[in-house]
py3Dmol code that shows the C-alpha trace and the ligand (Angstrom):
import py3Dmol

protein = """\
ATOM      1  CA  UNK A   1      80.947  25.411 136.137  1.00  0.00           C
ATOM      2  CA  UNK A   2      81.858  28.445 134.210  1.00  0.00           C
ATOM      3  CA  UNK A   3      79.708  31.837 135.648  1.00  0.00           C
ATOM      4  CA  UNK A   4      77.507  32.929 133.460  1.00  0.00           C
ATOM      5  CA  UNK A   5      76.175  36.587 134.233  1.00  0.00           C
ATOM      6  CA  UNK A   6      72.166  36.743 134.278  1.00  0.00           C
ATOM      7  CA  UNK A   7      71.971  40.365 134.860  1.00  0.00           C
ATOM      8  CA  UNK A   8      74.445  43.529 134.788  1.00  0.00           C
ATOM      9  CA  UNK A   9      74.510  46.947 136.229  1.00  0.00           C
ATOM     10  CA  UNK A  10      76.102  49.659 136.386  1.00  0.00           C
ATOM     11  CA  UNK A  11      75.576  51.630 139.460  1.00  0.00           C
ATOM     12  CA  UNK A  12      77.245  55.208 138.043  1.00  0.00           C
ATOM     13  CA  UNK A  13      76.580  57.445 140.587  1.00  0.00           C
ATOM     14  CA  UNK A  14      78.317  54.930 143.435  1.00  0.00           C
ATOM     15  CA  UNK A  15      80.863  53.604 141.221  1.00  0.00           C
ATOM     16  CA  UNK A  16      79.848  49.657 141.195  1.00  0.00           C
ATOM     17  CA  UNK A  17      79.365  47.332 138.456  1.00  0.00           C
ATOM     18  CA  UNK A  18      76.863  44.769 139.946  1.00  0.00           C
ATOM     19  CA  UNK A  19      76.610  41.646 137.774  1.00  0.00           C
ATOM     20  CA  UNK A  20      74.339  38.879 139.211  1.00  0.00           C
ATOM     21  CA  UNK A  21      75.397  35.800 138.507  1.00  0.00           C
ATOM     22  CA  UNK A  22      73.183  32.215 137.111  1.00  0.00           C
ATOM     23  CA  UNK A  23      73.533  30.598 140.029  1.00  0.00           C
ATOM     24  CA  UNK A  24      72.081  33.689 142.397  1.00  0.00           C
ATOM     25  CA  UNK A  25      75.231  34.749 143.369  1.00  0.00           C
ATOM     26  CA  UNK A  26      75.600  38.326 143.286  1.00  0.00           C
ATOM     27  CA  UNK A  27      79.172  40.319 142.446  1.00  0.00           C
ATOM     28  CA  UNK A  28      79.283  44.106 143.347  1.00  0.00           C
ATOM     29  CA  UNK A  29      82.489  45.364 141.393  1.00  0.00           C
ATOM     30  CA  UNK A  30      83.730  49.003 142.419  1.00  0.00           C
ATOM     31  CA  UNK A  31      84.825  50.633 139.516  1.00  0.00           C
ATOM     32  CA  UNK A  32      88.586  51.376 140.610  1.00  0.00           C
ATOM     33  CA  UNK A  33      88.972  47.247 141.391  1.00  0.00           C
ATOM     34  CA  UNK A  34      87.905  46.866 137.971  1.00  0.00           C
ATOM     35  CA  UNK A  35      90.830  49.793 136.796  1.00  0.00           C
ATOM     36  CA  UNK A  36      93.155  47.947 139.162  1.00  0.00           C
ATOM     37  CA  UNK A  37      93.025  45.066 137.611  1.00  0.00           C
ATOM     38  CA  UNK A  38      92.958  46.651 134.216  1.00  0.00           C
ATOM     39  CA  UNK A  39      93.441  44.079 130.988  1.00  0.00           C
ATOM     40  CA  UNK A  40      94.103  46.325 128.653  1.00  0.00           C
ATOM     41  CA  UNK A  41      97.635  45.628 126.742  1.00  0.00           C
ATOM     42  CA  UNK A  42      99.371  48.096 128.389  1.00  0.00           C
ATOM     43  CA  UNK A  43      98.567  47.136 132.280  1.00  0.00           C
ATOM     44  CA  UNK A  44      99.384  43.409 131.518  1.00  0.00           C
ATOM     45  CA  UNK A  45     102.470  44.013 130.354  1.00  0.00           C
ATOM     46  CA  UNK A  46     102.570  46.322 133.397  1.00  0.00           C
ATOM     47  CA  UNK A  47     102.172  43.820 135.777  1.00  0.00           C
ATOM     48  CA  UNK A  48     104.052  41.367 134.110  1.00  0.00           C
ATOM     49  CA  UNK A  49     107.319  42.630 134.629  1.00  0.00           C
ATOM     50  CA  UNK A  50     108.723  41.821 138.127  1.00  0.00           C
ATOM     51  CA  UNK A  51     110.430  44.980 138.512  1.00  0.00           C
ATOM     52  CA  UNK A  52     107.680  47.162 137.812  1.00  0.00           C
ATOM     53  CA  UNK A  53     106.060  49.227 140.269  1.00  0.00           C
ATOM     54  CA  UNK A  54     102.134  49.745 139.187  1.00  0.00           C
ATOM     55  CA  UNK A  55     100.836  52.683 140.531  1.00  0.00           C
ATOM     56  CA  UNK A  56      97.533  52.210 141.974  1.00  0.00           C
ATOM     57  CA  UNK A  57      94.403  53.480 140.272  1.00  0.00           C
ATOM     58  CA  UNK A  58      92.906  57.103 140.926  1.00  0.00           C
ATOM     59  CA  UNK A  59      90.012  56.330 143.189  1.00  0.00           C
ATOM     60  CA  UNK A  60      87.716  58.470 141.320  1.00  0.00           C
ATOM     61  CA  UNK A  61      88.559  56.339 137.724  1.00  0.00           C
ATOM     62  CA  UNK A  62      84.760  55.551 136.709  1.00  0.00           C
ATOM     63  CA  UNK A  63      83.316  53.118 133.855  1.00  0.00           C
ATOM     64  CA  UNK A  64      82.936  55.097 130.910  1.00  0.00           C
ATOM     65  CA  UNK A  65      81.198  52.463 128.435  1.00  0.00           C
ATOM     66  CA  UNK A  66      80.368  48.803 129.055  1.00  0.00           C
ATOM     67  CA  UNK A  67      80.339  46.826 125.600  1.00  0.00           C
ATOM     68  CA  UNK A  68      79.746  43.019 125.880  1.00  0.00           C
ATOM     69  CA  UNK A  69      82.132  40.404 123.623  1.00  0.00           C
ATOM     70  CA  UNK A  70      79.820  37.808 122.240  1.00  0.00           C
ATOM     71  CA  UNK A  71      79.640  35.243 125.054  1.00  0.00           C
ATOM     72  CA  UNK A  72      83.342  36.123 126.627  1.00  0.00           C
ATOM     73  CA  UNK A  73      82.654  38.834 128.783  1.00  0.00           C
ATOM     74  CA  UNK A  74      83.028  42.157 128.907  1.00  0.00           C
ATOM     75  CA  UNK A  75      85.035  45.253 127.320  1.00  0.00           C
ATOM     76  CA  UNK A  76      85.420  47.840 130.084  1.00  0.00           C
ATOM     77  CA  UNK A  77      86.330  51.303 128.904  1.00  0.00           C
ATOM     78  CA  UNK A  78      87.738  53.935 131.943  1.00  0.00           C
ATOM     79  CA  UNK A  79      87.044  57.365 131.837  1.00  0.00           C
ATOM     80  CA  UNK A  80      91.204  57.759 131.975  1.00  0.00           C
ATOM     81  CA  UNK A  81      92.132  56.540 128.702  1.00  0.00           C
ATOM     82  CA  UNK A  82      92.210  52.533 129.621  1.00  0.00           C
ATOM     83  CA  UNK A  83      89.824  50.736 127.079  1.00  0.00           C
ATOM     84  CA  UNK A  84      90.805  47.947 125.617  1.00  0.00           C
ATOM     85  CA  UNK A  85      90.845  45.428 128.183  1.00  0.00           C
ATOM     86  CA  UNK A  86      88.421  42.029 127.962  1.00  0.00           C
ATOM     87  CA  UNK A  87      87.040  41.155 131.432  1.00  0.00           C
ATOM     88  CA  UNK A  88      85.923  37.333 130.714  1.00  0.00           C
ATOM     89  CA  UNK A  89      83.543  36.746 132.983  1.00  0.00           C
ATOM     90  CA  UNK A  90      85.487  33.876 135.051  1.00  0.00           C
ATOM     91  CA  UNK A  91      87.982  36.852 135.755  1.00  0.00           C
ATOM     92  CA  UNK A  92      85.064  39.244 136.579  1.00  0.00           C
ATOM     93  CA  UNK A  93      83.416  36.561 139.061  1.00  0.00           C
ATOM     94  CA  UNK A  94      86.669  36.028 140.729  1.00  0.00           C
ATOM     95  CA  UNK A  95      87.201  39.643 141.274  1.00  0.00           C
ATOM     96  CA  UNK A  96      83.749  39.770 142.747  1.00  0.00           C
ATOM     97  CA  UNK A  97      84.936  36.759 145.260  1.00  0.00           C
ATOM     98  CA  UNK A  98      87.708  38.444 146.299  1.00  0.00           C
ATOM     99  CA  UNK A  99      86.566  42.016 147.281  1.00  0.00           C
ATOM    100  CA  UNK A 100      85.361  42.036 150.593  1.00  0.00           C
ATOM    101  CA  UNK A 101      83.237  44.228 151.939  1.00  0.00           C
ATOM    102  CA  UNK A 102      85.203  47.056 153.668  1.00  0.00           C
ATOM    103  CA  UNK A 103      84.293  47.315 157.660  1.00  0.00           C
ATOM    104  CA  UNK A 104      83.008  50.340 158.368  1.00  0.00           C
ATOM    105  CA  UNK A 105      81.281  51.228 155.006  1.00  0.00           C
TER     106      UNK A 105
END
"""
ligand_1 = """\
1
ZN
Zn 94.843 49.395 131.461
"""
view = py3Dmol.view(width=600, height=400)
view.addModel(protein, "pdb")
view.setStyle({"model": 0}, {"cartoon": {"style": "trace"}})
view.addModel(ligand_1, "xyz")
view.setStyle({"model": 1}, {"stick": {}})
view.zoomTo()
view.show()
């Protein structure tokens, strides 16, 4: 079944994109995740190369505009200059499965 968001948003102040999903399922996405696994052009290509090391993300990077793609998912613009990446929202769901919650915060 592909996820289908029912609700999105963007928690500024703490940095989290929270998208809840159809089925009940909720995905809290911390900003510099989302930056980490940037899908702009640039990053892909990035990552793509074997050689490459990326740097990570600075952890203050922040969502700087949100702009849905018809039914696909979501455009994700950074406050540092990355803005061209589509998140589909199978990608965004399977960030939110991987990110565990940190122990001790
Ligand atoms: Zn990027």
């Amino acid at each position: 079944m592909t996820p289908w968001p029912d609700a999105i948003t963007d928690h500024a102040a703490s940095g989290v994109l929270e998208i809840r999903w159809s089925g009940g399922e909720v995905s809290r996405l911390p900003h510099r995740l989302l930056r980490a696994n940037c899908r702009c052009a640039g990053c892909e290509q990035q990552r793509r190369r074997p050689d490459a090391t990326v740097p990570p993300p600075d952890p203050a990077v922040r969502l700087h505009a949100i702009h849905p793609v018809g039914d696909r998912g979501l455009n994700l613009v950074f406050d540092d200059g990355h803005g061209r990446g589509i998140f589909p929202w199978p990608y965004l769901h399977e960030l939110g499965a991987r990110e565990v919650p940190q122990p001790g915060s």
